[in-house]
Jmol script that loads the backbone (N, CA, C; Angstrom):
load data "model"
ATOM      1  N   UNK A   1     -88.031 -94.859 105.725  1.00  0.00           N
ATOM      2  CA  UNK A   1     -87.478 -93.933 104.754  1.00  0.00           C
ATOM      3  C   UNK A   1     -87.067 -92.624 105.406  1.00  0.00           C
ATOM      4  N   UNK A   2     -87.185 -92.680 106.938  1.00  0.00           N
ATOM      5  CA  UNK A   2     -86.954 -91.322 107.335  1.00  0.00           C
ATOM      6  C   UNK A   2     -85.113 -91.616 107.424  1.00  0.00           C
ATOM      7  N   UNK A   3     -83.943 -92.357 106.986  1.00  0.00           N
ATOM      8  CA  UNK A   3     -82.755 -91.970 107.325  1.00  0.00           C
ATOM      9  C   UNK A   3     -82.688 -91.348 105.250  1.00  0.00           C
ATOM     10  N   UNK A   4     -82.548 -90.412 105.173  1.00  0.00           N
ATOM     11  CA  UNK A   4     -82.704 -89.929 103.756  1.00  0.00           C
ATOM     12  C   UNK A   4     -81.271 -88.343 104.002  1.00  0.00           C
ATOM     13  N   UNK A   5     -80.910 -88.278 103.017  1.00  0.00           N
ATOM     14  CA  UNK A   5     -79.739 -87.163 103.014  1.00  0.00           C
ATOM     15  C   UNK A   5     -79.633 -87.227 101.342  1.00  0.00           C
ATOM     16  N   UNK A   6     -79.194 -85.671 101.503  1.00  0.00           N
ATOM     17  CA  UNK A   6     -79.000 -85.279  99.807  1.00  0.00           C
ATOM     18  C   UNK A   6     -80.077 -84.616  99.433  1.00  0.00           C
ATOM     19  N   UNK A   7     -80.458 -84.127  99.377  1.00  0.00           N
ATOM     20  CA  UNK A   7     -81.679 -83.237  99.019  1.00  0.00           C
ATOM     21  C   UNK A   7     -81.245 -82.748  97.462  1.00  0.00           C
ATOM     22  N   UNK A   8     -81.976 -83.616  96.656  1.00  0.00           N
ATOM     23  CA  UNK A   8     -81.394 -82.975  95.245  1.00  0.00           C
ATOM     24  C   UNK A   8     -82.080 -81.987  94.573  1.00  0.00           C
ATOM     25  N   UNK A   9     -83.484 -81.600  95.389  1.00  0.00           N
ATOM     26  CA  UNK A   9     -84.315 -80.437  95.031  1.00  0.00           C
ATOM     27  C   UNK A   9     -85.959 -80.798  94.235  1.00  0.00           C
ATOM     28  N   UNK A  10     -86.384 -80.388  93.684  1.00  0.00           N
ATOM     29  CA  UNK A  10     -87.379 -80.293  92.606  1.00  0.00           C
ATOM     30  C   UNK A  10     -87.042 -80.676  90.945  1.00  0.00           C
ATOM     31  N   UNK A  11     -87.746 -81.778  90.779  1.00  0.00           N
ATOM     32  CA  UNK A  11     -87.460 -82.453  89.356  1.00  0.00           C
ATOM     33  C   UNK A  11     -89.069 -83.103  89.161  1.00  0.00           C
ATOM     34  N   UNK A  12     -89.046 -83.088  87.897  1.00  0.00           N
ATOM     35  CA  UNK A  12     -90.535 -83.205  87.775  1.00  0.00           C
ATOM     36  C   UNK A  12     -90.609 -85.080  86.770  1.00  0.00           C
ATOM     37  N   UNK A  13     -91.587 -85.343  86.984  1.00  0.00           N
ATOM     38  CA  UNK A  13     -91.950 -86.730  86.807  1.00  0.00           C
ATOM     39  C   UNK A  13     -92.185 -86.626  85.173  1.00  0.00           C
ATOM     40  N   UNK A  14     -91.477 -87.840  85.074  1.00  0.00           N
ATOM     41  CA  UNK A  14     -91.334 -88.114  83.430  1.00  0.00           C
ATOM     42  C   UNK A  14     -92.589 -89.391  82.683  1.00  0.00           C
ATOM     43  N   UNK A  15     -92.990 -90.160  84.802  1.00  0.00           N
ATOM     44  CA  UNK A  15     -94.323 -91.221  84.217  1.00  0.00           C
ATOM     45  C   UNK A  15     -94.774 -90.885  85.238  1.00  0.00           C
ATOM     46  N   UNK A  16     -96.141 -91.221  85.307  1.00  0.00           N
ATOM     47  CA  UNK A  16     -97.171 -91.558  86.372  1.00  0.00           C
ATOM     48  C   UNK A  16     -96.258 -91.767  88.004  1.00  0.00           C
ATOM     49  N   UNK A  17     -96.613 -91.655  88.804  1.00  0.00           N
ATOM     50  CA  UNK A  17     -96.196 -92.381  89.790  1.00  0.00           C
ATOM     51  C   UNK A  17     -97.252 -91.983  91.440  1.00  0.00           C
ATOM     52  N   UNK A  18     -97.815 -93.194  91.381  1.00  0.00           N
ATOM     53  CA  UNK A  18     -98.725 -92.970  92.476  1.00  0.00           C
ATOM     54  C   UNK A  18     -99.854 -91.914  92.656  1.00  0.00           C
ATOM     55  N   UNK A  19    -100.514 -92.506  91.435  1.00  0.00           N
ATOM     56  CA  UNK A  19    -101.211 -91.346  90.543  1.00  0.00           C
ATOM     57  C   UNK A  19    -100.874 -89.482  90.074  1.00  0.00           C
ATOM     58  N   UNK A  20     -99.614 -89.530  90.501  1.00  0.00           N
ATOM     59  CA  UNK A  20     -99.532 -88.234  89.944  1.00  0.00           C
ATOM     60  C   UNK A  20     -98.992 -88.093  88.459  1.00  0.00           C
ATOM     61  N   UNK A  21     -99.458 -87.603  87.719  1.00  0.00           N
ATOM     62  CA  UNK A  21     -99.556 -87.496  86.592  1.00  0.00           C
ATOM     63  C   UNK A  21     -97.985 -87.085  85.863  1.00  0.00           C
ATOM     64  N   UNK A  22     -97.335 -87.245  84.566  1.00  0.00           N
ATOM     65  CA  UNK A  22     -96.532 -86.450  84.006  1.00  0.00           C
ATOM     66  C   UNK A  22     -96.030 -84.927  84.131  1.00  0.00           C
ATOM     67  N   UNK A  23     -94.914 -84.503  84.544  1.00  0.00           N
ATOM     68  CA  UNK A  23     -94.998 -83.317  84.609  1.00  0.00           C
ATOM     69  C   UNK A  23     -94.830 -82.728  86.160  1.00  0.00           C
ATOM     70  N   UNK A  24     -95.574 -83.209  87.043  1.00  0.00           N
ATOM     71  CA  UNK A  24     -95.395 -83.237  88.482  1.00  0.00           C
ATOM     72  C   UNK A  24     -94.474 -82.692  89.149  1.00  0.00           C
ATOM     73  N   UNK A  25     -93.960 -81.564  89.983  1.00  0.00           N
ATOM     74  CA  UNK A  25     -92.806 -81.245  90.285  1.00  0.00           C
ATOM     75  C   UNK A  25     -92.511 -81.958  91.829  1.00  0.00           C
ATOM     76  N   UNK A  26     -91.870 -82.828  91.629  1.00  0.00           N
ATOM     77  CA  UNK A  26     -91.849 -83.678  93.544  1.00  0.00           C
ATOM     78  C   UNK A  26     -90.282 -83.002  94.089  1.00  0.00           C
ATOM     79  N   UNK A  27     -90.011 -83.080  95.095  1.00  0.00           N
ATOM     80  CA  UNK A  27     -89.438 -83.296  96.100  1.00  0.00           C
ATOM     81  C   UNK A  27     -88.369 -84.327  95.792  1.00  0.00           C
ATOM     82  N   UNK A  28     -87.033 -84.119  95.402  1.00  0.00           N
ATOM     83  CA  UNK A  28     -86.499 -85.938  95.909  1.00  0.00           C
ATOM     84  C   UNK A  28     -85.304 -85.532  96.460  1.00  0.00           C
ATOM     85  N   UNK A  29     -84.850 -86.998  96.858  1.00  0.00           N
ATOM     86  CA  UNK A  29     -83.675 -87.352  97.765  1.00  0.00           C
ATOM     87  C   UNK A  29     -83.163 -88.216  97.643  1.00  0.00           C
ATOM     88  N   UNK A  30     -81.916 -88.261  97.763  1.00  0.00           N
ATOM     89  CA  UNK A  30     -80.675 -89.661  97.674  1.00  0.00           C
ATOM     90  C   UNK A  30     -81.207 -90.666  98.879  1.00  0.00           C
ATOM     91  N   UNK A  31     -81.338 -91.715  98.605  1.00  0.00           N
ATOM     92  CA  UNK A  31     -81.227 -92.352  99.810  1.00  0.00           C
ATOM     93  C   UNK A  31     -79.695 -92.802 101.146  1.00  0.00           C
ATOM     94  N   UNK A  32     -80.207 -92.894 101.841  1.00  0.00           N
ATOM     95  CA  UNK A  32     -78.618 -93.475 102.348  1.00  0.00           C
ATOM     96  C   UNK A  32     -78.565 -94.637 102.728  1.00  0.00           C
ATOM     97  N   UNK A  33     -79.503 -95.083 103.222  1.00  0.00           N
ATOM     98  CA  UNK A  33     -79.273 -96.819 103.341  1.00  0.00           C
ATOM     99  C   UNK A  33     -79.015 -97.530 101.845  1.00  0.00           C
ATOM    100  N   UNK A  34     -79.557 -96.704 100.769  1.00  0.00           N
ATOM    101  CA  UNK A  34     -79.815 -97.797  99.464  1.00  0.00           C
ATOM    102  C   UNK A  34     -79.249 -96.377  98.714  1.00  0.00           C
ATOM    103  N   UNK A  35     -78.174 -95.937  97.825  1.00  0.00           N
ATOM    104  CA  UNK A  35     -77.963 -94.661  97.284  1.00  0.00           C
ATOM    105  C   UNK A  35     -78.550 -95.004  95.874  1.00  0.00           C
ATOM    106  N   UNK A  36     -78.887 -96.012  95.510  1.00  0.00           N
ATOM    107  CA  UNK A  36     -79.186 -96.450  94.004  1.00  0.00           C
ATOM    108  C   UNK A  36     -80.893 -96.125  94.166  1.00  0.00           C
ATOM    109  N   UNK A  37     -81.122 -95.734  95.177  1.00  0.00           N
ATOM    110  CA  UNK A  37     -83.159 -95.531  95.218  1.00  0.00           C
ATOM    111  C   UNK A  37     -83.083 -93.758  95.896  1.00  0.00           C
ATOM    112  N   UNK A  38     -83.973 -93.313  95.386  1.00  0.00           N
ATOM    113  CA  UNK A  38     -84.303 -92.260  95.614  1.00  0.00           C
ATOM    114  C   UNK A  38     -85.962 -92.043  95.981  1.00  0.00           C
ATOM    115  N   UNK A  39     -85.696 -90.960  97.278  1.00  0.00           N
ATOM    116  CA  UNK A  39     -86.942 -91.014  97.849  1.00  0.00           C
ATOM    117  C   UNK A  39     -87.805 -89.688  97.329  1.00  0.00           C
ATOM    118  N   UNK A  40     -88.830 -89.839  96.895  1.00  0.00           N
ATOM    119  CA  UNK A  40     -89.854 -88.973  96.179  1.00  0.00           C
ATOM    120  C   UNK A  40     -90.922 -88.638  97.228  1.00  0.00           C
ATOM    121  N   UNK A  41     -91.039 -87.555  97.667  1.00  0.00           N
ATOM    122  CA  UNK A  41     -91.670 -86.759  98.473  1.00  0.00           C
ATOM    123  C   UNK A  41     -93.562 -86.411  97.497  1.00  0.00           C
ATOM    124  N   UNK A  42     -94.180 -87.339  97.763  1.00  0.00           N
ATOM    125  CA  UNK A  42     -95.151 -87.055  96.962  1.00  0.00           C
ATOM    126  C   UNK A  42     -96.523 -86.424  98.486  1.00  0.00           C
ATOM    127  N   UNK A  43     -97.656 -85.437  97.803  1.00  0.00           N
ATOM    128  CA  UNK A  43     -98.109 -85.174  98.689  1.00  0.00           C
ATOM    129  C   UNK A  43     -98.891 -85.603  99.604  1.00  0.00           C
ATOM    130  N   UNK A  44     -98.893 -87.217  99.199  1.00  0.00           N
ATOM    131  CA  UNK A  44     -98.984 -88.274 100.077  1.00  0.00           C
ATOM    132  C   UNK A  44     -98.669 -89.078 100.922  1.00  0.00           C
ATOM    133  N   UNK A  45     -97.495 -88.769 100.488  1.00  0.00           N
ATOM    134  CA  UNK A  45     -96.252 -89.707 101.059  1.00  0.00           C
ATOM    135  C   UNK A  45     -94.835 -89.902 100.200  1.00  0.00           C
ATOM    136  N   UNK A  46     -94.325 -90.836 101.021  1.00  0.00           N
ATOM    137  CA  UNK A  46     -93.129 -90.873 100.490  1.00  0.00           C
ATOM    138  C   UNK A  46     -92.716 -92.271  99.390  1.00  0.00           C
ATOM    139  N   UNK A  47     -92.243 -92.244  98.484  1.00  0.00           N
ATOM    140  CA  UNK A  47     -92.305 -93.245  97.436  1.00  0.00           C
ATOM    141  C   UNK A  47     -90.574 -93.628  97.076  1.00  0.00           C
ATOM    142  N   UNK A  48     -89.715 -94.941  96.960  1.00  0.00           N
ATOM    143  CA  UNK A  48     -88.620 -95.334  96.935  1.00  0.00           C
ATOM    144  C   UNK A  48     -88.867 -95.738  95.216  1.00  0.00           C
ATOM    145  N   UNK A  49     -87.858 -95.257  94.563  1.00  0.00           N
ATOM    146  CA  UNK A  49     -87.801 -95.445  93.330  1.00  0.00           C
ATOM    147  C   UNK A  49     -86.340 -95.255  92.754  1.00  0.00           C
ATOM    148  N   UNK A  50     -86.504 -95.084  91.251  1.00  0.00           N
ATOM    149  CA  UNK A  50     -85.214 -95.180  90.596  1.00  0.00           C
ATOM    150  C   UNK A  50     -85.187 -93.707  89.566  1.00  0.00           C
ATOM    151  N   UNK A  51     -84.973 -93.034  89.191  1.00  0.00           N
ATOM    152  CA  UNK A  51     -84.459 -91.670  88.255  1.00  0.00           C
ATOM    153  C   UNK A  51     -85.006 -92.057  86.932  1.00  0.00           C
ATOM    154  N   UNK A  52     -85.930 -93.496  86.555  1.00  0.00           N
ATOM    155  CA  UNK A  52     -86.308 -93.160  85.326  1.00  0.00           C
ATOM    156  C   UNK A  52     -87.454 -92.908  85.518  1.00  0.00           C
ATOM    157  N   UNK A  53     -88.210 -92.296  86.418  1.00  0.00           N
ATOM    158  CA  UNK A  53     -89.595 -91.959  86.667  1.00  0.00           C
ATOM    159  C   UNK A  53     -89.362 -90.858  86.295  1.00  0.00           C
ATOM    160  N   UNK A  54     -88.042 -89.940  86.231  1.00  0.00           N
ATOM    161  CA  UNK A  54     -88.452 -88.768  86.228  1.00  0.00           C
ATOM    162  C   UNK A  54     -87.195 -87.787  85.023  1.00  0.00           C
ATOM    163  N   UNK A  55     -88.088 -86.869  84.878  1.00  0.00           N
ATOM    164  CA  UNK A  55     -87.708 -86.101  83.586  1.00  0.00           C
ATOM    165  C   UNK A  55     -86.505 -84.843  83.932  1.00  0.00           C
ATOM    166  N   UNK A  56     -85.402 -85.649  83.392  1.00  0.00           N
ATOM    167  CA  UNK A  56     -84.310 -85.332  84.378  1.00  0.00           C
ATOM    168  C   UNK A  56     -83.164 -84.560  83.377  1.00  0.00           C
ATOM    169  N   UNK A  57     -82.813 -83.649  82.842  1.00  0.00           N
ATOM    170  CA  UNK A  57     -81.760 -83.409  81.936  1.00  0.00           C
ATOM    171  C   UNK A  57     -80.400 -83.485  82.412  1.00  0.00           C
ATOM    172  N   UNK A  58     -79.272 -83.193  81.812  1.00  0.00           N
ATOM    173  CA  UNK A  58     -78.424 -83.294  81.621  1.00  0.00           C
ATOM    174  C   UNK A  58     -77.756 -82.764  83.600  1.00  0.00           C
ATOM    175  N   UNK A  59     -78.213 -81.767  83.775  1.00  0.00           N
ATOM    176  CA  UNK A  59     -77.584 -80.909  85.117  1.00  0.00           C
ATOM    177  C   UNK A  59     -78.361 -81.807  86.145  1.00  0.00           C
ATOM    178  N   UNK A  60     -79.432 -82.190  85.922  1.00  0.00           N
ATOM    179  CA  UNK A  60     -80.209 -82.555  87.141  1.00  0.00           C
ATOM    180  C   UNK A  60     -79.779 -84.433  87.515  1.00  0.00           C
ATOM    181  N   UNK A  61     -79.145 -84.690  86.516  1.00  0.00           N
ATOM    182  CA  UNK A  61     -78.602 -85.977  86.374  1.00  0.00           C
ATOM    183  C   UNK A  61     -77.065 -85.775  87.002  1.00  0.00           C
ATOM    184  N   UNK A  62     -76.395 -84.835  87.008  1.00  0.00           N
ATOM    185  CA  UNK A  62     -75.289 -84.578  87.414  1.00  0.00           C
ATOM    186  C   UNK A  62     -75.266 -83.892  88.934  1.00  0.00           C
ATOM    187  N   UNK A  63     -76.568 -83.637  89.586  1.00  0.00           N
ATOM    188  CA  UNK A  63     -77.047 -83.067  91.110  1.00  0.00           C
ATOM    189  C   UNK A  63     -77.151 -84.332  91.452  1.00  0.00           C
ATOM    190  N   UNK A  64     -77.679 -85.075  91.114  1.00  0.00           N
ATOM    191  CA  UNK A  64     -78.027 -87.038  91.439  1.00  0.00           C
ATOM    192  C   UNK A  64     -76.483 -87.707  91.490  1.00  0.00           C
ATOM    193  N   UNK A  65     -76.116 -87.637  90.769  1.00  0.00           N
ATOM    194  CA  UNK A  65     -74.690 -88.234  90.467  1.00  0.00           C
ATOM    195  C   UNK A  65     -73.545 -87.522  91.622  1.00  0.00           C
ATOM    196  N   UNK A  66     -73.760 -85.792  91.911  1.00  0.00           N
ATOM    197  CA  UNK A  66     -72.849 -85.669  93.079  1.00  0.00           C
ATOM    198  C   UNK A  66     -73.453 -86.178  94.287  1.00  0.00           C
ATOM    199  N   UNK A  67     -74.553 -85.906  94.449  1.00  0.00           N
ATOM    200  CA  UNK A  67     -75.223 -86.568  96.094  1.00  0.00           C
ATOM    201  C   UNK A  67     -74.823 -87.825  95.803  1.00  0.00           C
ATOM    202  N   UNK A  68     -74.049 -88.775  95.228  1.00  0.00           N
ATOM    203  CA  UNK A  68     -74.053 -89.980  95.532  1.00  0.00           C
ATOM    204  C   UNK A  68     -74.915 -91.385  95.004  1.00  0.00           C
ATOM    205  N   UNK A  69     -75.956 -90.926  94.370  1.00  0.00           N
ATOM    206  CA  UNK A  69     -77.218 -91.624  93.684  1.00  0.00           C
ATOM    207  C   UNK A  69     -76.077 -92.835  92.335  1.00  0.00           C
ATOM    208  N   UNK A  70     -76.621 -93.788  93.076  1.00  0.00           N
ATOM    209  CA  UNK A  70     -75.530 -94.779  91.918  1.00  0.00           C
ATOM    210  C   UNK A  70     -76.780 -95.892  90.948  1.00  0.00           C
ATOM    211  N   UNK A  71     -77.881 -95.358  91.282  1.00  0.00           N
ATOM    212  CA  UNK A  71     -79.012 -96.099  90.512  1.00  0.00           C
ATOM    213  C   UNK A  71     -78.876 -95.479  88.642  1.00  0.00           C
ATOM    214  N   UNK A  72     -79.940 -95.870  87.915  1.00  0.00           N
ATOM    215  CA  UNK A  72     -79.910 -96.166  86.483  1.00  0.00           C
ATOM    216  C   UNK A  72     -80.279 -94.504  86.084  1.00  0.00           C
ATOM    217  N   UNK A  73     -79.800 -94.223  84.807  1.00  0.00           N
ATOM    218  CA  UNK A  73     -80.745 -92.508  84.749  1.00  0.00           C
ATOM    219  C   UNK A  73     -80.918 -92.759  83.683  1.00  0.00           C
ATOM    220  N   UNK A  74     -81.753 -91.611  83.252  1.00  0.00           N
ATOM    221  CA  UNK A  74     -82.395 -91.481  81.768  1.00  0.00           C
ATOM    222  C   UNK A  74     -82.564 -89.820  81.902  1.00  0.00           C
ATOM    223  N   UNK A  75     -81.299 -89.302  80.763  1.00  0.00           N
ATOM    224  CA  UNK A  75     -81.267 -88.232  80.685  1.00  0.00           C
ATOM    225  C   UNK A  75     -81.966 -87.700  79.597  1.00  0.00           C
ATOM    226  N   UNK A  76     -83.297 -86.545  80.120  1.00  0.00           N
ATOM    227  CA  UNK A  76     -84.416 -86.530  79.022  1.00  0.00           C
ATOM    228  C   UNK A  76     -84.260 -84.773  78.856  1.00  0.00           C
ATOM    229  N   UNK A  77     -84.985 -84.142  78.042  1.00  0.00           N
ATOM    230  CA  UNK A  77     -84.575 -82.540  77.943  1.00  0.00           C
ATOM    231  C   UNK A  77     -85.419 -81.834  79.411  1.00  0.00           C
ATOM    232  N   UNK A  78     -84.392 -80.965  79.727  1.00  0.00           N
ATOM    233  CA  UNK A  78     -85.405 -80.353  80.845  1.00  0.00           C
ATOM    234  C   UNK A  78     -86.617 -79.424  80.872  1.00  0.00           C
ATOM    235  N   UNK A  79     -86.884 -79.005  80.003  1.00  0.00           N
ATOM    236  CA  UNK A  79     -87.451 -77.445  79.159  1.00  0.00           C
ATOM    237  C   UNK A  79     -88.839 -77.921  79.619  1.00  0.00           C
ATOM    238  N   UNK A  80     -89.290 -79.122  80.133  1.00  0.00           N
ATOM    239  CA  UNK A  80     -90.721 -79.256  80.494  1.00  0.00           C
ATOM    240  C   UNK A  80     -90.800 -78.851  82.368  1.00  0.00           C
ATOM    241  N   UNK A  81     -89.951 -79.668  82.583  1.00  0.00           N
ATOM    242  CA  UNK A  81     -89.817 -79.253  83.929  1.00  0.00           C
ATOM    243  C   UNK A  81     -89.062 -77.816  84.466  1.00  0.00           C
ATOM    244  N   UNK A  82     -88.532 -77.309  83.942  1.00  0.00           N
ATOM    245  CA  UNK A  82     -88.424 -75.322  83.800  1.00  0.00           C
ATOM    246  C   UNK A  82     -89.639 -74.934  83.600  1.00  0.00           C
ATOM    247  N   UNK A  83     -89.880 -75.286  82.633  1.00  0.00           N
ATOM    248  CA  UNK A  83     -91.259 -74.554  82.585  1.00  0.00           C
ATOM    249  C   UNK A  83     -92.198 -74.461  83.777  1.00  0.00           C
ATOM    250  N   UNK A  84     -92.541 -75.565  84.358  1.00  0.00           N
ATOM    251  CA  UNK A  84     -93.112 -76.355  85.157  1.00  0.00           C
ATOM    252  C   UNK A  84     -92.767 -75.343  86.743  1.00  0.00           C
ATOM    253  N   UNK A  85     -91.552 -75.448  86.677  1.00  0.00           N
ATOM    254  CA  UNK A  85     -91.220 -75.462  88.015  1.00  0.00           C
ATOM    255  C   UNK A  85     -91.225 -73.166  87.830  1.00  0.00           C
ATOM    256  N   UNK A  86     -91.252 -72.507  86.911  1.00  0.00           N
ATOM    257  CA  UNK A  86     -90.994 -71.186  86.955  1.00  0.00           C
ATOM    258  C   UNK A  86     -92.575 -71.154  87.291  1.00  0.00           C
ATOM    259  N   UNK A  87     -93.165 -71.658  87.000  1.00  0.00           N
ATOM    260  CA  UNK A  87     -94.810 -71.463  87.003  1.00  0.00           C
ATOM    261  C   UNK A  87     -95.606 -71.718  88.549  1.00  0.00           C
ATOM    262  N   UNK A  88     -94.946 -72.059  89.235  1.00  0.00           N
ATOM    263  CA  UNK A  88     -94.478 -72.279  90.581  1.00  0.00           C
ATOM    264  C   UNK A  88     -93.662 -71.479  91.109  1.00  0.00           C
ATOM    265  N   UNK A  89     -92.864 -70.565  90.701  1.00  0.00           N
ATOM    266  CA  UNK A  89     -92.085 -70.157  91.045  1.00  0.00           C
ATOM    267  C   UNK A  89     -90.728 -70.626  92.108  1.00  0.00           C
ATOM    268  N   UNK A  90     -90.783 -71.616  91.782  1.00  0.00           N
ATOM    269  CA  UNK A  90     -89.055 -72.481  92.180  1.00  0.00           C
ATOM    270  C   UNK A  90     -88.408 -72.607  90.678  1.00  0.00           C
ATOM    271  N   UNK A  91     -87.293 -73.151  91.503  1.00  0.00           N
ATOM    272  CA  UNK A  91     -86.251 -73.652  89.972  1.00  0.00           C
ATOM    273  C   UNK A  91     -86.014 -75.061  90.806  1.00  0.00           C
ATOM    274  N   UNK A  92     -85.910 -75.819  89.569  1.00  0.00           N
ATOM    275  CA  UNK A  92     -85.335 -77.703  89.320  1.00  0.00           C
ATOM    276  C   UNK A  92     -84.356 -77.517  89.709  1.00  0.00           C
ATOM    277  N   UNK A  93     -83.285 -78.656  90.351  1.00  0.00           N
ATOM    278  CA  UNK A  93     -82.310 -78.794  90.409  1.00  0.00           C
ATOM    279  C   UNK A  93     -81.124 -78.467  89.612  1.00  0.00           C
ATOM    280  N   UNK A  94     -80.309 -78.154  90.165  1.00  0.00           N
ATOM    281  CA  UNK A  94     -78.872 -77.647  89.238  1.00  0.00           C
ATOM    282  C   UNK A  94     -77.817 -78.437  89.759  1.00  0.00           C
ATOM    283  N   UNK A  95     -76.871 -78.676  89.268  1.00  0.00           N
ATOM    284  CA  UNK A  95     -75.344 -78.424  89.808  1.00  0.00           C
ATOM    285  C   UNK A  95     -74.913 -77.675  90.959  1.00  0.00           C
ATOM    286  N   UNK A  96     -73.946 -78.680  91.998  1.00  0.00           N
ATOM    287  CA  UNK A  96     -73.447 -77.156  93.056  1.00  0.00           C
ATOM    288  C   UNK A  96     -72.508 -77.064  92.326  1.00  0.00           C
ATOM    289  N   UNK A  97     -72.384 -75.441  92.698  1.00  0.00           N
ATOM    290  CA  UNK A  97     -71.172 -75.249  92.722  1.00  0.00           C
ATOM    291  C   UNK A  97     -70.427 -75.032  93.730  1.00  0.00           C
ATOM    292  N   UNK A  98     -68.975 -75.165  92.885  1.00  0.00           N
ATOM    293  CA  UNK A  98     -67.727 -75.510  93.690  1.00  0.00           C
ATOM    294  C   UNK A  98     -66.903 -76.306  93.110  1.00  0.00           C
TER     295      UNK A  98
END
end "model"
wireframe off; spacefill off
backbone 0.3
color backbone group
């Protein structure tokens, strides 16, 4: 999993995944060998999955969609993972611009 590109930022988990709970703010990435799997930076390791693990709105589905990500989405409200991620002090993924 180390050939990985796209860095789509901080998005937070919509189920469980590898015991981390709902809510979770991970790490992900487009893959490049496989663009339909995305690699989840958990603080364990690294986990190959698909965008319905995670709680993804409308912009953060459209950061996935420019890096190239051609796997399944499930566009859910973001307002948990804002929250989430200001409390931390980062921000979730956006849109580039340009």
């Amino acid at each position: 999993m180390n050939e990985t590109d796209g860095y789509a930022g901080l998005l937070a988990l919509a189920t469980p995944v590898e015991g981390n709970p709902p809510g979770t703010l991970v790490q992900v990435t487009v893959s490049v060998p496989n663009p339909s799997q995305l690699v989840l930076d958990l603080s364990s390791r690294q986990v190959l999955t698909d965008a319905r693990v995670l709680l993804c709105g409308t912009i953060g589905s459209l950061v996935l969609l420019d890096l190239g990500y051609t796997g399944p989405l499930v566009t859910r409200p973001p307002l948990a993972a804002c929250d989430r991620a200001r409390h931390h002090g980062k921000r979730p993924a956006r849109a580039s611009e340009g």
